[in-house]
ZAMARGU-4260 file (C-alpha; in steps of 0.2 Angstrom, whole numbers, plus 5000, padded with zeros to 4 digits):
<rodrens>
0) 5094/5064/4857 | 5076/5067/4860 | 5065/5079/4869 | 5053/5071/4885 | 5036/5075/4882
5) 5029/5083/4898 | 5014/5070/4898 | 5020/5054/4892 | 5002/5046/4890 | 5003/5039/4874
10) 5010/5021/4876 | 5015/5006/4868 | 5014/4992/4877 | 5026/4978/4872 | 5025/4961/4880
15) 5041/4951/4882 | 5047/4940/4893 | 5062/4931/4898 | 5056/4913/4894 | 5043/4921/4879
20) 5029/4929/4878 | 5020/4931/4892 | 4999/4922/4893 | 4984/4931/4893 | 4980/4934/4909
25) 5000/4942/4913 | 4995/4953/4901 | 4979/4958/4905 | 4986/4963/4923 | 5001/4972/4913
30) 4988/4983/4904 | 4978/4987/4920 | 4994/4993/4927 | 4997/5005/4910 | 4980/5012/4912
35) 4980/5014/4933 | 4996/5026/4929 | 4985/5035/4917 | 4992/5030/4900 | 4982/5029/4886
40) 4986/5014/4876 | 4987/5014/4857 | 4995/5001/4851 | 5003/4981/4859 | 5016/4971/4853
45) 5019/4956/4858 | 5038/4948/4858 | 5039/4928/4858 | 5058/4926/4859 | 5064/4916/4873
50) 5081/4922/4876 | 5083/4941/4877 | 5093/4949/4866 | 5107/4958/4877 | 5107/4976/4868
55) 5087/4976/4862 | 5080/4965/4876 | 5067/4962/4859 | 5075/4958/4840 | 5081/4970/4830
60) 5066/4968/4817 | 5053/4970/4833 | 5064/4986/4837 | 5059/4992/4819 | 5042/4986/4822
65) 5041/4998/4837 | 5049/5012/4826 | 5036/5011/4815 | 5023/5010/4827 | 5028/5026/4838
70) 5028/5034/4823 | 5012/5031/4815 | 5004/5032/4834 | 5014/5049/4840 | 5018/5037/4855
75) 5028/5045/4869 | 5033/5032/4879 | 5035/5013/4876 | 5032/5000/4891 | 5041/4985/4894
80) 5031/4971/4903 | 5050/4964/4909 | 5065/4972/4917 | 5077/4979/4909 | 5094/4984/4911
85) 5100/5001/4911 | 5108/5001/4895 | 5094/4991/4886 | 5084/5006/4891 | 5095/5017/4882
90) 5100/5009/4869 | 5080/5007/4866 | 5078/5026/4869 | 5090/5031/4856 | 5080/5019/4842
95) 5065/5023/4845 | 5064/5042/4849 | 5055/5041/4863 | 5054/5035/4882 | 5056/5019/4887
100) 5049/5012/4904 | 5051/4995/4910 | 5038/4985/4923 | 5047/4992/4939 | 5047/5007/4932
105) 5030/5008/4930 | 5025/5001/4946 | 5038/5014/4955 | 5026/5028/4944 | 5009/5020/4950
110) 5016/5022/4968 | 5023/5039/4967 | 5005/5045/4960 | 4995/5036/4974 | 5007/5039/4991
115) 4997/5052/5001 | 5005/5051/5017 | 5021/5056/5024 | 5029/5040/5027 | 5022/5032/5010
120) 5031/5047/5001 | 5046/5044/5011 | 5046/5026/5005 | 5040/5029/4985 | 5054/5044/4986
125) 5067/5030/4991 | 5062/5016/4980 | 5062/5028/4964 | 5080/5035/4969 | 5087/5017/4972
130) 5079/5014/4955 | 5087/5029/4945 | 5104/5027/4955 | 5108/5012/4941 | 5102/5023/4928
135) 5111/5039/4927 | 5116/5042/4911 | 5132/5051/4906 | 5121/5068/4899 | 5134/5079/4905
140) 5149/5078/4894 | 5147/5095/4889 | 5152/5099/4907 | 5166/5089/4909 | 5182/5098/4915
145) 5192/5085/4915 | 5203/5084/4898 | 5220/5095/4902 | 5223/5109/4892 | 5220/5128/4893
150) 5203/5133/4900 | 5199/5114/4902 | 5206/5110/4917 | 5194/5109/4932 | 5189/5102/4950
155) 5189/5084/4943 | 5172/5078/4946 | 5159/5073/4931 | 5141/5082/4932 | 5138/5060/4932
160) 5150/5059/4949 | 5140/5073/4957 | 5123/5067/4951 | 5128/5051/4959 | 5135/5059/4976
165) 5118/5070/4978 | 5107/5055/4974 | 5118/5046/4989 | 5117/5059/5002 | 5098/5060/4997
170) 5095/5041/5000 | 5104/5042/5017 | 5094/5056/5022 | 5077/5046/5017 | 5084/5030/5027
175) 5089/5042/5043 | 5069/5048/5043 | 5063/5033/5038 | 5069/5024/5054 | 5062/5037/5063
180) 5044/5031/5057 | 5050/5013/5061 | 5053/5020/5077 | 5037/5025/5081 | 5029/5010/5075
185) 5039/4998/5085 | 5035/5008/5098 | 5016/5008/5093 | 5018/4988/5091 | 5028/4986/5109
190) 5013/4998/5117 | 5001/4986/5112 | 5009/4970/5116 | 5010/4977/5133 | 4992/4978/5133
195) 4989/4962/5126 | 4979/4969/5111 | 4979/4956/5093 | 4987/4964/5078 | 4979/4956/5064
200) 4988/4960/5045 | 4975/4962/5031 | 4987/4957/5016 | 4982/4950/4997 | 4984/4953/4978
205) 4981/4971/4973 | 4963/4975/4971 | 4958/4960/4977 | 4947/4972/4989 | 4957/4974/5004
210) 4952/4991/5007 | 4932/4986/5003 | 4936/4974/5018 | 4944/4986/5028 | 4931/5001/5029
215) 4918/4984/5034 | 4925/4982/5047 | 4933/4996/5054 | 4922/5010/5044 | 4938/5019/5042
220) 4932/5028/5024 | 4950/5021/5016 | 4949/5026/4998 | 4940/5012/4986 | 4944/5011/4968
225) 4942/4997/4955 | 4961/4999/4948 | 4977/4991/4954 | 4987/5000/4969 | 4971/5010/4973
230) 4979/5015/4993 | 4996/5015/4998 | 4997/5022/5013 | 4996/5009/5029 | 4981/5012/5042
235) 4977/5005/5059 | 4962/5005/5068 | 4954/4995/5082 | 4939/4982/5079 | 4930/4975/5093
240) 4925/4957/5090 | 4908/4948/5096 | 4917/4940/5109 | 4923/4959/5115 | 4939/4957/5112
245) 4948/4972/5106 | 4959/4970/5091 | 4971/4979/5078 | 4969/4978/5061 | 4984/4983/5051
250) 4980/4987/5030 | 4994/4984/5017 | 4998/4988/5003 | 4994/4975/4988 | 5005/4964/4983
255) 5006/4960/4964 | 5019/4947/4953 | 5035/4950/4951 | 5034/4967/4965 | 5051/4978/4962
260) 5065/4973/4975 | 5065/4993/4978 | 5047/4993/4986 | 5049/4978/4995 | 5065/4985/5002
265) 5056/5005/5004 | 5042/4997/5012 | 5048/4983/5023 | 5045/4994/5039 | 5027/4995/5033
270) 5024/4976/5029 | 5033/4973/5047 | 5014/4974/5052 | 5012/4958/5042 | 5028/4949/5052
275) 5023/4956/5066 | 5005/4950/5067 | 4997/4939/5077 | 4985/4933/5062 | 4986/4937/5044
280) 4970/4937/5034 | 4974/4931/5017 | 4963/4942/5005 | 4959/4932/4990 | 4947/4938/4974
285) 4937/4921/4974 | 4931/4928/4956 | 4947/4927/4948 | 4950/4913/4939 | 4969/4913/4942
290) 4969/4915/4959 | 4979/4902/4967 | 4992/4909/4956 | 4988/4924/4966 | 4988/4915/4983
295) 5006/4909/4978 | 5013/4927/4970 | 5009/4935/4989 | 5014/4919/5000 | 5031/4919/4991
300) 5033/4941/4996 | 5026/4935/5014 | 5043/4922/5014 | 5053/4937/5009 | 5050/4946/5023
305) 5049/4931/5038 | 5029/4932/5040 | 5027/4915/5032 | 5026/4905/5048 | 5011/4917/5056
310) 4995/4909/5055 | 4983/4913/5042 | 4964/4913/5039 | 4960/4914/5019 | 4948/4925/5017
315) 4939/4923/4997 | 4931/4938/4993 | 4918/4943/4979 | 4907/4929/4981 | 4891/4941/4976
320) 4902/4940/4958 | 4899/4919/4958 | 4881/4919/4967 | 4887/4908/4979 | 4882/4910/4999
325) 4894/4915/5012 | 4902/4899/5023 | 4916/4895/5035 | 4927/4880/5034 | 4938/4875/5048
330) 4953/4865/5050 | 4955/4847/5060 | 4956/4858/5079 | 4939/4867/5074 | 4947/4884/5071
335) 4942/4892/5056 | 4954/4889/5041 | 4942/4899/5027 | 4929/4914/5025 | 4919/4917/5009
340) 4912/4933/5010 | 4907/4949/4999 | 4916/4963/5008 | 4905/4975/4997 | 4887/4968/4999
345) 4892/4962/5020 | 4887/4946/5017 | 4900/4932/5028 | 4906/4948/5037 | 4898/4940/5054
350) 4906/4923/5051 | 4923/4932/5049 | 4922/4941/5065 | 4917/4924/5073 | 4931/4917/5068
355) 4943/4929/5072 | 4936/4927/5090 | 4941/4909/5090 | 4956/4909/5083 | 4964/4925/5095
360) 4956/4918/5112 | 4973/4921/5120 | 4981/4906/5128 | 4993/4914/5143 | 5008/4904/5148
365) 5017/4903/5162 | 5035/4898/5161 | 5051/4899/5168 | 5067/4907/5159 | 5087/4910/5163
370) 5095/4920/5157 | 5116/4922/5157 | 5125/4939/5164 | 5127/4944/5147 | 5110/4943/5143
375) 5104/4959/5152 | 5096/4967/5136 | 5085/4952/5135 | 5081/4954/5154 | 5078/4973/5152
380) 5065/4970/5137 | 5057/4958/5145 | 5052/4970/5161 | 5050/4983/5148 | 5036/4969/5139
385) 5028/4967/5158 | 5030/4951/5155 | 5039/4947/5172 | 5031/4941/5187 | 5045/4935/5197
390) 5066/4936/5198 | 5079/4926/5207 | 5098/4933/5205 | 5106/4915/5201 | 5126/4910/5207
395) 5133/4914/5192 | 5127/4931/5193 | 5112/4929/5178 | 5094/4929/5182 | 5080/4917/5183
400) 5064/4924/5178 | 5046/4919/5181 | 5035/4925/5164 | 5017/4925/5161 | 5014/4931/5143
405) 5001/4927/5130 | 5006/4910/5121 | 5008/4921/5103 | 5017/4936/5111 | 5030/4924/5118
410) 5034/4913/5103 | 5035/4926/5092 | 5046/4937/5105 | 5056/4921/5106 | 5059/4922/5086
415) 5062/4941/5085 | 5076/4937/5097 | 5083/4921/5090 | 5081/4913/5107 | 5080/4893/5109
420) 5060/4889/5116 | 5072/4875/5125 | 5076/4887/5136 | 5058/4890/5143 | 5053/4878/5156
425) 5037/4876/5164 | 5034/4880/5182 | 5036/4866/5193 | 5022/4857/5201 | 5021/4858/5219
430) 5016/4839/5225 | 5005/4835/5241 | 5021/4829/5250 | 5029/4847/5247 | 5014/4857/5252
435) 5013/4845/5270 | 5032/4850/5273 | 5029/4870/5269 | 5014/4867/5280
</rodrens>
């Protein structure tokens, strides 16, 4: 085997994919990341085979390629632009003398460097340890007491068994605490529901200038970096529009091609915001040439976590970058679709607020709902919401409920819960004629 170097800057970047090598721009992003985690690179190879070789991931002449090249660099650590498997990683480990890394890898690294927070080290901590639980390797033999004979007989557990065991109770620990934060923050989101406060989800491509945005706005001082991933760590604060309606205006973290099912899954409490929200504002670097590939990279994450359906206004960002002049387009009801705007310069920022205030002038509904005897949680959360005016006990021993609720709050109350909108019906109308015989 091979001793890990304590820095592991030195890199080699190789740029493989499953269907061939990757394009130019795939691999510009793949070196920004290599350099955001602080690598140094010094030299790139580039794999054009379409099919991956199942022990290599590359061909055996590229793996003598890379040989040659981690010698003649001093390379400590080679980085893969595609996933690989657990034994590809070894198997590439022992060829090559030195470290191997894949993408995920390598993402799960820029995060760990970049949490600050407690939650975001609780959710990087968790991603990294689903991560390494499929890659133990068996490094223990030596250890092994498990082969009969005098002085070899043992408790019957591999160092590799008990490795696995601790990473387990370690990752049930971080789930435990973790849904304490989720706790709170549903508890934050419920709080604010009740006093009919917007959320709105700031969300887009990593370093699309999210966090530019967000101190324009809010003047929270968030940490501003040109690299990938720059801030981690969720914030909230409350804007007040020109209207003077008070919103919320939830941060994310960046989104980027290809993001490690491990993040998604560490940090889903934290992209809840997004699902959640009342109004996602779709951050877009209006200066990159691929960024409708963008737009469709963080659309397709939003689908994965259910905030497909919440309404969005694109928001293309970086304008001072095109010389062009900040403008607002609206869709067929007159509700603003699109903002460009320079979050770094201000300029556009005004149209953005503007169109924020159309679009969350809340329309409050009154509506009518019943419910079955078995159905008393819903009823409880309801009160709990303030969102019940009036309550009749029905024969059958359920409840019909009178709710006034704004128009958002109640559909997407109606989604969380998996409720039929059928089920609401208006108030009735009181006629003339029925007015004269209560009179």
């Amino acid at each position: 085997m091979f001793e890990r170097p304590q820095s592991g800057e030195r890199a080699i970047l190789v740029h493989a994919g499953p269907g061939g090598a990757p394009d130019d721009s795939e691999r510009s992003e793949f070196g920004e990341l290599a350099r955001s985690a602080g690598a140094i690179i010094v030299d790139e190879v580039v794999s054009a085979r379409k099919r991956p070789e199942p022990r290599f991931f590359i061909g055996k002449g590229k793996v003598e390629e890379l040989r040659s090249s981690v010698e003649a660099n001093d390379a400590e650590l080679v980085i893969f632009g595609a996933p690989l498997s657990p034994s590809q990683e070894r198997n590439l480990e022992r060829e090559l003398k030195c470290r191997v890394l894949d993408r995920a890898g390598l993402i799960l690294d820029i995060f760990a460097q970049r949490a600050r927070s407690f939650e975001g080290k609780l959710q990087v901590e968790l991603a990294q340890l689903r991560h390494l639980s499929t890659r133990l390797v068996r490094g223990w033999t030596h250890l092994e007491r498990q082969k009969g004979g005098i002085g070899l007989r043992g408790p019957g557990e591999t160092q590799l068994e008990t490795d696995r065991r601790l990473l387990g109770r370690r990752i049930r620990q971080l789930n435990a605490r973790l849904e304490q934060v989720d706790a709170r923050r549903t508890m934050n989101r419920r709080n604010r529901v009740r006093a009919e406060v917007p959320t709105v989800a700031l969300v887009g491509y990593t370093n699309a200038g999210k966090s530019t945005l967000f101190n324009a706005l809010t003047d929270a001082g968030v940490y501003v970096q040109d690299q990938l991933f720059a801030t981690l760590d969720p914030t909230v604060r409350r804007v007040e529009l020109p209207d003077g309606i008070d919103i919320v205006l939830a941060d994310t973290v960046g989104f980027i091609r290809d993001l490690p099912h491990e993040l998604i899954a560490a940090f889903r409490s934290t992209l809840q915001e997004a699902r959640e929200a009342d109004l996602i504002l779709h951050l877009i670097d209006a200066s990159d040439p691929n960024r409708w590939q963008r737009v469709r990279q963080v659309n397709s994450v939003l689908k994965q976590l259910d905030a497909d359906r919440v309404p969005q206004i694109r928001v293309y960002n970086k304008i001072d970058l095109l010389d062009r002049s900040p403008r607002l387009t609206s869709n067929r009801d007159g509700e603003g679709r699109a903002v460009w705007l320079s979050a770094a310069t201000g300029e556009g920022i005004r149209l953005l607020l503007e169109a924020l205030s159309d679009r969350l002038r809340r329309k409050t509904l009154h509506r009518l709902i019943h419910l079955q005897p078995s159905q008393g949680r819903l009823r409880a959360r309801l009160f709990e919401l303030g969102a019940v005016l009036n309550e009749q006990i029905d024969e059958d021993g359920g409840w019909t409920l009178e709710l006034e609720m704004a128009e958002q709050d109640l559909k997407r109350f109606m989604k969380r819960e998996n409720i039929d909108p059928e089920l609401l019906e208006p108030l009735p109308v009181i006629t003339s004629a029925a007015t004269a015989n209560l009179k």
